[in-house]
C-alpha positions in Angstrom: -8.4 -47.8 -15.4 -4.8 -48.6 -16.3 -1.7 -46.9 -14.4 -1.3 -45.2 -17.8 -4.1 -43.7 -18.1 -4.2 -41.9 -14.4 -0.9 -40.4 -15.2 -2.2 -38.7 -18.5 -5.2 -37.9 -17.1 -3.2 -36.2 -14.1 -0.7 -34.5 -16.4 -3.5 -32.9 -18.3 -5.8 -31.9 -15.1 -2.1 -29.8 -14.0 -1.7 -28.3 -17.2 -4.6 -27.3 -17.1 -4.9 -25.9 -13.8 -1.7 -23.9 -15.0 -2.9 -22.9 -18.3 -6.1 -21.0 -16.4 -4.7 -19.7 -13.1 -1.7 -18.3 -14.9 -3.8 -15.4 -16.5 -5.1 -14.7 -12.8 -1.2 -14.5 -11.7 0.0 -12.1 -14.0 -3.1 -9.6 -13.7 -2.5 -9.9 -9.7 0.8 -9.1 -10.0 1.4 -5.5 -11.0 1.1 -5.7 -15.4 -1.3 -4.5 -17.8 -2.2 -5.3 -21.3 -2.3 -2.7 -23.8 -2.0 -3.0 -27.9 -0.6 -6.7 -27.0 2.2 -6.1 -24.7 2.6 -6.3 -21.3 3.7 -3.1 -19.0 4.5 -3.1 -15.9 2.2 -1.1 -13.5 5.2 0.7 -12.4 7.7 3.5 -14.1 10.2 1.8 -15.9 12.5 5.3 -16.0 12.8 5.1 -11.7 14.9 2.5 -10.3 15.6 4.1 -6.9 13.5 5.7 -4.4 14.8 8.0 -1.2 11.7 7.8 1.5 12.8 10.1 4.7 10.8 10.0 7.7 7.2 11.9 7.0 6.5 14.8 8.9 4.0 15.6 11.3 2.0 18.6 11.9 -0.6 16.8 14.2 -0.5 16.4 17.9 -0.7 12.4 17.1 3.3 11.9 18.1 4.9 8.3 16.6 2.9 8.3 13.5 5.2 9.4 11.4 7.6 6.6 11.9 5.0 3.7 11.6 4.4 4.9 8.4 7.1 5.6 6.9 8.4 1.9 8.1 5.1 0.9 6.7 5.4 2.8 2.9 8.9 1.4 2.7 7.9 -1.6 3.3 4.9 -1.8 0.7 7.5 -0.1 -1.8 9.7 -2.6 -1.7 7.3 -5.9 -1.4 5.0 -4.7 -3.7 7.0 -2.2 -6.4 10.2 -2.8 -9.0 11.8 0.1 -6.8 14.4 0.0 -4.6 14.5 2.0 -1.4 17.9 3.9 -1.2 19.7 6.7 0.6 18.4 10.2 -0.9 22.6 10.6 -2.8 21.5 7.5 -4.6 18.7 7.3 -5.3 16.8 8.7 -9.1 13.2 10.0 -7.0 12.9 11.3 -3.6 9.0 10.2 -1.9 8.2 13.5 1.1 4.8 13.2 2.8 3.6 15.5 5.7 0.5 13.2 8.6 -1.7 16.9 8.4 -4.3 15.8 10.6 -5.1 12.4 12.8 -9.1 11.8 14.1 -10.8 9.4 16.2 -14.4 9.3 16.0 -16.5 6.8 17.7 -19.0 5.2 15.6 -21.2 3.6 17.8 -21.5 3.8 21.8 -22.7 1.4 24.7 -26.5 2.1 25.3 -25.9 0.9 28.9 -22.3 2.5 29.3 -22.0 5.1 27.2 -18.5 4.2 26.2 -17.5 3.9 22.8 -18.0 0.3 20.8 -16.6 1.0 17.8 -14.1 4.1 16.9 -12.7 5.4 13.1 -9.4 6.2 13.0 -8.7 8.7 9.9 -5.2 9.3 8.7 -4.6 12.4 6.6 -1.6 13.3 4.8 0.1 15.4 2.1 2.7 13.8 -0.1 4.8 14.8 -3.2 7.4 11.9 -5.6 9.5 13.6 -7.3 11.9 13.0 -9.8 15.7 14.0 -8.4 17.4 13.9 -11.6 14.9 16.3 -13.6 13.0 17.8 -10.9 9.8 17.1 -12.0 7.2 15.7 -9.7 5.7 12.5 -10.4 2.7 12.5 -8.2 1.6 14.9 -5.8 -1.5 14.4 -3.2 -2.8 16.8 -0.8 -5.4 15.8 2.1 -5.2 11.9 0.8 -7.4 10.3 3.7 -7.2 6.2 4.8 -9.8 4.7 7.7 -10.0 2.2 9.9 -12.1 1.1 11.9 -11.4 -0.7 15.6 -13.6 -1.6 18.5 -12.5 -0.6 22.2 -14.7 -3.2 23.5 -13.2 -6.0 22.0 -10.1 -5.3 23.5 -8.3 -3.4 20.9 -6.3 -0.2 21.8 -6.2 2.9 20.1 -2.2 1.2 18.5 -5.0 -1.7 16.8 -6.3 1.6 14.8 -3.0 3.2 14.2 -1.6 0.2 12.5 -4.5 -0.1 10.7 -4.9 2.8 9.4 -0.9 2.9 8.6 -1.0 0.1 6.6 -4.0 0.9 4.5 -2.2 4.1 3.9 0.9 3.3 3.2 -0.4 0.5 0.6 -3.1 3.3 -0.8 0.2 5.7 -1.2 2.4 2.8 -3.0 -0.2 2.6 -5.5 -0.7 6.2 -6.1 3.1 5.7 -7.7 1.8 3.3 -10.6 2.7 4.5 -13.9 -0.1 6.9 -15.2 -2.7 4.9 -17.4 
């Protein structure tokens, strides 16, 4: 096989490769297809979104600032909007932690102690629109879980985070555009 030949057949193997992963790239990342146009999975009337640090009503104390850090930071990695002081910004995101549980799933048969806990994160949250008032979404009792296992070393903070993170991602996503 000539020197020639490997190149085309190389230049046709990437384009290729491009012209069927491409497909998978856009659907991953946040549009969807409707009467042949693409939309993005976000608002496109919100540019701006004020995020102030989320209440907490449970006896669970630091919660509220992990995720809060954590929303703002899936808002801005994953979402067209920008995070911004609440005088700038066009929507205003308020959430409330109502209620934070550990319950073990499983327990020792020898010791008794806990193997494997579930950490459930419960919260209320309202996006609202700061130019018209209107509110965008509104949850109440919205639950996340995660699970972690004491015996394996992880602390009660190994839960926390995980359960903030799945959160805050689940919450992001509860600000798509409505379908």
């Amino acid at each position: 096989m000539s020197i020639a030949t490997t190149k085309i057949r190389r230049t046709v193997t990437l384009r290729l490769r491009a012209f069927l992963i491409l497909p998978l790239l856009l659907i991953g990342c946040g549009y969807q297809s409707g009467d042949y146009e693409w939309r993005s999975l976000y608002r496109q009337d919100v540019q701006t979104v004020a995020v102030p640090i989320f209440t907490n009503q449970d006896f669970h104390r630091g919660i509220e600032f992990s995720l809060t850090k954590a929303v703002i930071n899936h808002l801005e990695a994953t979402t067209p909007y920008k995070v911004a002081p609440k005088e700038r910004a066009d929507t205003i995101l308020e959430g409330m932690v109502t209620k934070v549980t550990t319950n073990p799933l499983s327990n020792s048969s020898s010791t008794v102690l806990p193997q494997e806990q579930l950490m459930t994160l419960t919260v209320d949250f309202t996006w609202k629109d700061l130019r018209s008032g209107r509110i965008l979404t509104q949850r109440k009792s919205f639950q996340q879980t995660a699970q972690y296992y004491p015996t394996l070393g992880e602390s009660q903070f190994a839960g926390d985070q995980q359960a903030v993170e799945k959160l805050a991602m689940a919450i992001v996503q509860e600000m798509q555009a409505d379908w």
